[in-house]
N, C-alpha and C positions, 0 to 999 in steps of 0.2 A: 865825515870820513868814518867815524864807529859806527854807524847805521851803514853803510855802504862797506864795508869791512865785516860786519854780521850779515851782510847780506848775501854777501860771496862765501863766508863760512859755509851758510844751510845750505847753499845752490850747489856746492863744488861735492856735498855730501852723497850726489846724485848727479855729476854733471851731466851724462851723457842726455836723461829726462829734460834739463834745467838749461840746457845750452843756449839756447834764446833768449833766455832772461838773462845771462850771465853778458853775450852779444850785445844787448843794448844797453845795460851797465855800462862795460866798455867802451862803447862809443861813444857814451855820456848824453843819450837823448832819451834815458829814463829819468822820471818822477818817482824815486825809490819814498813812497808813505809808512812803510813799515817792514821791518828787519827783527827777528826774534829766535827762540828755538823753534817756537810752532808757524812759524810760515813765513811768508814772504811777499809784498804788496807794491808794484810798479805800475805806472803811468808811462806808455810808451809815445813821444809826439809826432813821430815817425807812422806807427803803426795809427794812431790816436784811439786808442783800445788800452787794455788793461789786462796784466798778466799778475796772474796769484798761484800761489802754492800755500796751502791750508792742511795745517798737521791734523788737526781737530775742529769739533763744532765750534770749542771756542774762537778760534782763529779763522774762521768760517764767519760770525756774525761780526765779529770786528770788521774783517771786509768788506761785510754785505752794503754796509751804509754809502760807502765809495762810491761802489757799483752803481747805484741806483740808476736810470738814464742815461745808460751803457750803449754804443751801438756795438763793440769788440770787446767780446771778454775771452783768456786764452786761460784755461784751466790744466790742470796738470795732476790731478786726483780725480778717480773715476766716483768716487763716493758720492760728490753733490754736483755732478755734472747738470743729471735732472733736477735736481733743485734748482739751482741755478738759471738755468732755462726759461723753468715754470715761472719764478719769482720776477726775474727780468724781460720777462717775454721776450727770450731770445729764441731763434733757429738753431739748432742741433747739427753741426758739418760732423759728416764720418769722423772719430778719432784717427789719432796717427802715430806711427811711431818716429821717433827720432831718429836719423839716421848721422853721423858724421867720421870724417876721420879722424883718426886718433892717433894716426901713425906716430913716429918721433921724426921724419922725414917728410917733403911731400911726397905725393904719387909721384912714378918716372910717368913721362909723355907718352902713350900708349902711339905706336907710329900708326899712319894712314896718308893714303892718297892723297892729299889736300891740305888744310892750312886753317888754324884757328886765327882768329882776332876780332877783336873789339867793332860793333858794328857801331855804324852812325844814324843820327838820327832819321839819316836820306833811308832807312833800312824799314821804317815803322810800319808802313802799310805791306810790305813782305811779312814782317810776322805778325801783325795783326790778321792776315790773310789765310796765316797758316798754322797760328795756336791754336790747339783744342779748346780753351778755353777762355778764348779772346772774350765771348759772349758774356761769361760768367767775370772775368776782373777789366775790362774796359780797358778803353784807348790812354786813360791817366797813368793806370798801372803798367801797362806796358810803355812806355812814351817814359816812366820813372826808372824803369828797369833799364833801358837801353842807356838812362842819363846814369843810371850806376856803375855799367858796367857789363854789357850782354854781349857775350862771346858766340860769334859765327864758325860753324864749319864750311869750309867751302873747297868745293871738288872739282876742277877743270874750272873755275872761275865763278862757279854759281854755288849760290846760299843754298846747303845740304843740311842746315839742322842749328838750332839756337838753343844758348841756357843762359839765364838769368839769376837775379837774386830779387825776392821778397821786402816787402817794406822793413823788415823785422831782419832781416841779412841771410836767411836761410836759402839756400839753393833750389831754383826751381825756373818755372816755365817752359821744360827741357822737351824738344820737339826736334824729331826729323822727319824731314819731308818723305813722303810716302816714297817716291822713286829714288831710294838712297837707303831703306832701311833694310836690314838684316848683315849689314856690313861693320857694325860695332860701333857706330857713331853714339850710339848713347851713352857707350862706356868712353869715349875719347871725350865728349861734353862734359861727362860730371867729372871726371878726373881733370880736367881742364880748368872747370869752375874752382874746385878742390884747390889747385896748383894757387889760381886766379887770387882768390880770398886768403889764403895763407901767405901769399905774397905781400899783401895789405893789412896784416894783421889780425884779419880777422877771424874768429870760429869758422871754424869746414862743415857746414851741418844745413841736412834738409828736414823734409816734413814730409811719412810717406801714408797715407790712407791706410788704413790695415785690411781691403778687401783689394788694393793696387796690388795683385799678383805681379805682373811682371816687373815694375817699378819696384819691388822689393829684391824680385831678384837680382836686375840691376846692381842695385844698392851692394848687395853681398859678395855680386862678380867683381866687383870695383874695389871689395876691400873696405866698404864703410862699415861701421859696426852701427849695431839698430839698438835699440833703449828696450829694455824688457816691459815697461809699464809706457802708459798713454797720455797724449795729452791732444788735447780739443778746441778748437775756434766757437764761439758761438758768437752771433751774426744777429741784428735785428734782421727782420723781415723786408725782403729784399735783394738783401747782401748776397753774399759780397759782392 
């Protein structure tokens, strides 16, 4: 309980960066190895990857040994990102910024033609059909997001657009079908998810690329507030 009470000390010092870590804390399906003022070292079995925050070099090589044989490391210091990398022979994914709400409230329901809920598994080859990047997280990942909790829009009876959540609980997979967009579905999904995961107790937080132009604006039009510093996936060769 003191290592996991020091651990939400240093993370909460920075939530809006840390919210992930903080997420599967919570949920109680981290492996919390270290808790201190200079950093912070978790085992996610969910993600089955490894999320650190590293104040310094010192706190840095105390990690390292962890790592070794890594396939997911999620870093959150742009300082030894490349190290990191190099040392673990890991894939370099775009960094990101954090995005969640922070409201004291949820979002209200942004109205629209149609009707959100929870799709069923009869739903999987629909969005596997029609994610952008079905290719890059597979039929496991998706087939796991629809078992946690993927919310459909749907317009005159037919699926206008889907979101999800991440191994790790962050907001994502958020797609509308091409003959449906420019109609605000994207902001009624993520406010939706928002609504969804607050409901459930959980953190309201995604993960946005820092070259996702429009996904950022998104983010902004919805009211999410974004993390001023970065944090980054690294991936064996492969991945995801």
């Amino acid at each position: 309980m003191e290592r996991a009470e020091a651990a939400r000390a240093y993370l909460n010092q920075n939530k809006l960066l840390y919210l992930n870590m903080l997420e599967v804390l919570r949920r109680g399906t981290a492996e919390l190895l270290y808790a201190g003022e200079d950093g912070v070292l978790l085992y996610d079995r969910e993600v089955e990857g490894w999320m650190l925050s590293a104040r310094d070099r010192g706190a840095l090589e105390r990690f390292l040994p962890h790592l070794e044989g890594s396939h997911v490391v999620v870093g959150h210091e742009m300082w030894y990102r490349d190290e990191l990398a190099r040392r673990l022979g890991l894939w370099k994914e775009t960094p990101c910024f954090q995005a969640a709400w922070l409201g004291d409230a949820p979002p209200e329901a942004p109205a629209f033609s149609g009707e959100l809920r929870l799709l069923d598994p009869e739903h999987l080859p629909l969005v596997l059909a029609n994610y952008s990047k079905a290719d890059l997280a597979g039929e496991d990942h998706v087939r796991a997001a629809i078992g946690r909790g993927m919310l459909g829009a749907f317009v005159d009876g037919a699926l206008a657009g889907f979101v999800g959540f991440h191994d790790e609980g962050s907001i994502g997979l958020l797609e509308v079908l091409p003959a449906f967009r420019r109609r605000g579905l994207g902001e009624v999904l993520l406010l939706g998810a928002v609504r969804l995961a607050l409901s459930r107790g959980q953190y309201a937080f995604g993960q946005v690329l820092i070259d996702n132009e429009p996904s950022l604006a998104l983010q902004k039009k919805a009211g999410m507030i974004l993390s001023q510093d970065m944090l980054y996936w690294l991936f064996q060769a492969g991945q995801p």
